[in-house]
N, C-alpha and C positions, 0 to 999 in steps of 0.2 A: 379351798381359798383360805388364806392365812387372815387371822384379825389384825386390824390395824392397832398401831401399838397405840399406847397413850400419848404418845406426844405427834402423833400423824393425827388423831384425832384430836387434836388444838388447831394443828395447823388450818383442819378442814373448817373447825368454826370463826377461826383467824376469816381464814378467806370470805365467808361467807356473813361476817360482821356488818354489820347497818352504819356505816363511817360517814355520817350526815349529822349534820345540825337542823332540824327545824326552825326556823324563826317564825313566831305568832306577825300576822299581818301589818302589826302596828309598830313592828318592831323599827326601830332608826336603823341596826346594823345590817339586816338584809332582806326586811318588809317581807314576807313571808315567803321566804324561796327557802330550797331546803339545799344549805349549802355542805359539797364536801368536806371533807377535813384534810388532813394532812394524816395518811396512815401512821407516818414515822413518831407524829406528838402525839398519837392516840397511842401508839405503844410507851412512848416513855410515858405518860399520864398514868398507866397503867403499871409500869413498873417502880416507879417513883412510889405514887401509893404503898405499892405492897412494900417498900424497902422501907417506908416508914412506919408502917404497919409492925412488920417483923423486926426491924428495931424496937420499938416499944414494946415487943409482946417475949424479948428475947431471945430472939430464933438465929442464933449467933450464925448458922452455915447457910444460911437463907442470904441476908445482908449482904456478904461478899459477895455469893454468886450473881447476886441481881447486879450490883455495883458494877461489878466486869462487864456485864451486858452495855450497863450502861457508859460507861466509861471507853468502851471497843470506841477508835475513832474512825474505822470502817465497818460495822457490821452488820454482817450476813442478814438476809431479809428477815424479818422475824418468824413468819410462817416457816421458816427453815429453821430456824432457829428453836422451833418450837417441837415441830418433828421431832427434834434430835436430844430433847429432854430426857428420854429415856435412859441415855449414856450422860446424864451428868452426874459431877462428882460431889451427888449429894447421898443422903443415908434415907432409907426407904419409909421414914415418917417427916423429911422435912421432903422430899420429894412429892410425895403424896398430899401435904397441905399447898406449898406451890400450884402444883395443877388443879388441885378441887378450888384453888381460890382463880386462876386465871379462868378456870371451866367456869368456873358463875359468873366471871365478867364479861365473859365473852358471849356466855346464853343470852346475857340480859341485853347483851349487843345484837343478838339476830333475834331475837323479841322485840326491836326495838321500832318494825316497821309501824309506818304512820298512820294507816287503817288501822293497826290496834290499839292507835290512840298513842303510844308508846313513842320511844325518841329522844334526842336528846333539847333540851328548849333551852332556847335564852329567854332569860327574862331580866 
C-alpha cells in the first residue's frame, strides 16, 4: 500500500475539520448552539491569513500562489485542491512551510471538538 502523499493528507484533515462556531449561552448571536460555518470562508480565512503572513515575512512564491487560489472565480473544492499541492509550482522550502503551516491550522481545527473544551467561541 502506497503512502499518501502530503497534500492527500491535508485533504484528509480538510475533511475532518471541526467547521462550527460555539456560542456561550448568553450569547445575542446564537445563544448557545453551535452553529456551522460556511466551509468556502473558512478557507479563505485561512488563506488570506497566510498571504498576509507570507507577505510580511517575504516569502515572495508563497504570495502569488495563494493569490491565484484565491482570486480563481470558480474553484476547485479545496480538499481537492489540497490533494494536489504536491504538483505545485512551488520550490521544496516554500512548499514545505505552506503545508506545515495549513497542517497546524487544520490540527488545531480537528482539536477543536467541544468536550475538549476547544472550538471556536464568540465573544
Amino acid at each position: 500500500m502506497q503512502e499518501p502523499t502530503i497534500g492527500r493528507g491535508l485533504a484528509e484533515l480538510w475533511k475532518g475539520a471541526m467547521i462550527f462556531a460555539p456560542h456561550i449561552a448568553g450569547c445575542t448571536c446564537a445563544g448557545g448552539f453551535h452553529v456551522p460555518l460556511d466551509p468556502a470562508a473558512v478557507e479563505q480565512d485561512i488563506l488570506e491569513f497566510l498571504q498576509h503572513r507570507y507577505r510580511q515575512d517575504g516569502q515572495g512564491a508563497l504570495v502569488p500562489f495563494i493569490a491565484g487560489r484565491l482570486a480563481d472565480p470558480q474553484p476547485q473544492d479545496f480538499g481537492t485542491w489540497l490533494s494536489q499541492l504536491d504538483a505545485a509550482p512551488l520550490g521544496t522550502e516554500d512548499l514545505r512551510r505552506l503545508v506545515t503551516d495549513i497542517r497546524t491550522t487544520l490540527e488545531s481545527m480537528n482539536n477543536a471538538a467541544p468536550a475538549a473544551g476547544g472550538g471556536f467561541v464568540c465573544y
